[in-house]
N, C-alpha and C positions, 0 to 999 in steps of 0.2 A: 504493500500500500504506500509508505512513506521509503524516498530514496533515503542511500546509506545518508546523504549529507545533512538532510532532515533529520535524525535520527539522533546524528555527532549535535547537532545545534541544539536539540531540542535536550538531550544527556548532559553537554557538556555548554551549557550556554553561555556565551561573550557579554561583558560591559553589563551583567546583570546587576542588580541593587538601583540604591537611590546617590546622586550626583549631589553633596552636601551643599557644594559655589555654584551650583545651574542657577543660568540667567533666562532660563526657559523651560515651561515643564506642559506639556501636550498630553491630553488625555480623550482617548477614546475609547468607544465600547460600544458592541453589538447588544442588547437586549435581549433578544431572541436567545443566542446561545450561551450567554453568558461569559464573552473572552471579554476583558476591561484588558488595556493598554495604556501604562505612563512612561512617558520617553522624557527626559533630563539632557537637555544641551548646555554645554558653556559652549560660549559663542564669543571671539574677542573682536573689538575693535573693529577690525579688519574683515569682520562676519566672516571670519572664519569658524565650524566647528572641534574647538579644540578636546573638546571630551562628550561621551554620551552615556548616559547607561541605561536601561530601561526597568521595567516592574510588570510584569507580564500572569495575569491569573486567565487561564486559557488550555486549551486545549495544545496537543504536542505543536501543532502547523503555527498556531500563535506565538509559542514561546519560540519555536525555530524563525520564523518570520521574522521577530522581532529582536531576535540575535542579530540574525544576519543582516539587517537594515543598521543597525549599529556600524556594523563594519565597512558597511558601504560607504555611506555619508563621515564616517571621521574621517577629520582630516580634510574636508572638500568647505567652498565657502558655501552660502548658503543658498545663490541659485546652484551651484551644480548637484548639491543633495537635494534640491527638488525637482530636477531631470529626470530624478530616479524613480521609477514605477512602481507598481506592484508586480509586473508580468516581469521587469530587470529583478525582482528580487526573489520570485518564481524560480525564473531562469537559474539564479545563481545558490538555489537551493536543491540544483537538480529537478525542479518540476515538485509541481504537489497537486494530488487528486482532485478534480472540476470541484469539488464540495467542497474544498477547502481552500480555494483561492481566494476567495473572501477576507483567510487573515493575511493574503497577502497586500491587501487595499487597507486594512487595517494599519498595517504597518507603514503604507505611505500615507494613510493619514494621520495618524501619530505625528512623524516629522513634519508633516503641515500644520498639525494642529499649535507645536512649538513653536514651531517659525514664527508663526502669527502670535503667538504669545511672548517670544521674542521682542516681534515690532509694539506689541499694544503698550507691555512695561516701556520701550523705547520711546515713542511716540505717542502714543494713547489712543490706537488707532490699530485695527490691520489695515495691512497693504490692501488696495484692488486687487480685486479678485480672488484675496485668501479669505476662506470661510474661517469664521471668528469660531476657536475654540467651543464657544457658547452659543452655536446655532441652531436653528429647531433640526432636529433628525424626523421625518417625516413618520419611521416605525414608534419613538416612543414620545416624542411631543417636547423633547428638547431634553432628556432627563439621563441619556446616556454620551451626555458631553463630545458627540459628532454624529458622522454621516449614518445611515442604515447599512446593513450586511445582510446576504441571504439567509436565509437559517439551513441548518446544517445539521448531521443529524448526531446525537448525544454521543459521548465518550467520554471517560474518564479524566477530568480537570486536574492540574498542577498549576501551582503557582510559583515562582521563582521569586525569592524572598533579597531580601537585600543582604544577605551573608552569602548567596549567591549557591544556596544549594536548594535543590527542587523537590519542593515539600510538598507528601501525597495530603 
């Protein structure tokens, strides 16, 4: 079902915990199946991202997803981590089953949802055309803090805790 590299991410996952100096902190979640997503950017200056770490309560494809989106975007400023997709983060996880592509849009919206959190602390304001952290999601009426995800169907949940080991 889940490639070897889903498996290592989702086992062994990257930049997990909480980022104590984040100038940004993006939170999204699905309703329906219950993956919640917080991604933690320091961001300098130079909008570069210079650290990330996430907090992932989700299913394996979430917590891999959201690894691997970590790893993409460090280091890059912050239009080129927003170049990045969910089908570039798909791809770079070896591919993950039609049903669960979903945490892969999760995971680009996560780092949208920061960005934007980003510019509001900077500015007081998102940018054009970034959906504000705190927009209505059409599935639950604005109460899971972003967009809608399809529902998918039940499996056993882990969370990746901020000590960074994956608690059943």
């Amino acid at each position: 079902m889940y490639s070897e590299k889903v498996v290592d991410y989702f086992m062994n996952p990257r930049n997990a915990g909480k980022l104590e100096d984040a100038n940004a902190i993006g939170e999204v979640g699905n309703p329906k199946c219950g993956d919640v997503m917080k991604i933690y950017l320091k961001i300098n200056d130079n909008e570069i991202i210079e650290d990330i770490k996430f907090e992932t309560f989700g299913c394996a494809a979430a917590i891999a997803t959201s690894s691997m989106i970590t790893e993409m975007v460090k280091g890059k400023t912050i239009s080129e981590a927003l170049k990045i997709n969910n089908k570039d983060v798909a791809e770079a996880l070896g591919g993950l089953p039609p049903a669960k592509l979903h945490c892969s849009l999760l995971a680009q919206e996560g780092i949208e949802a920061a960005v934007a959190d980003y510019f509001i602390r900077k500015t007081g304001k998102a940018p054009e055309g970034f959906k504000s952290p705190h927009s209505t999601c059409s599935a639950c009426g604005g109460s899971c803090g972003g967009g809608a995800a399809p529902v998918h169907e039940e499996e056993e949940e882990k969370f990746v805790s901020e000590d960074h080991r994956v608690a059943e």
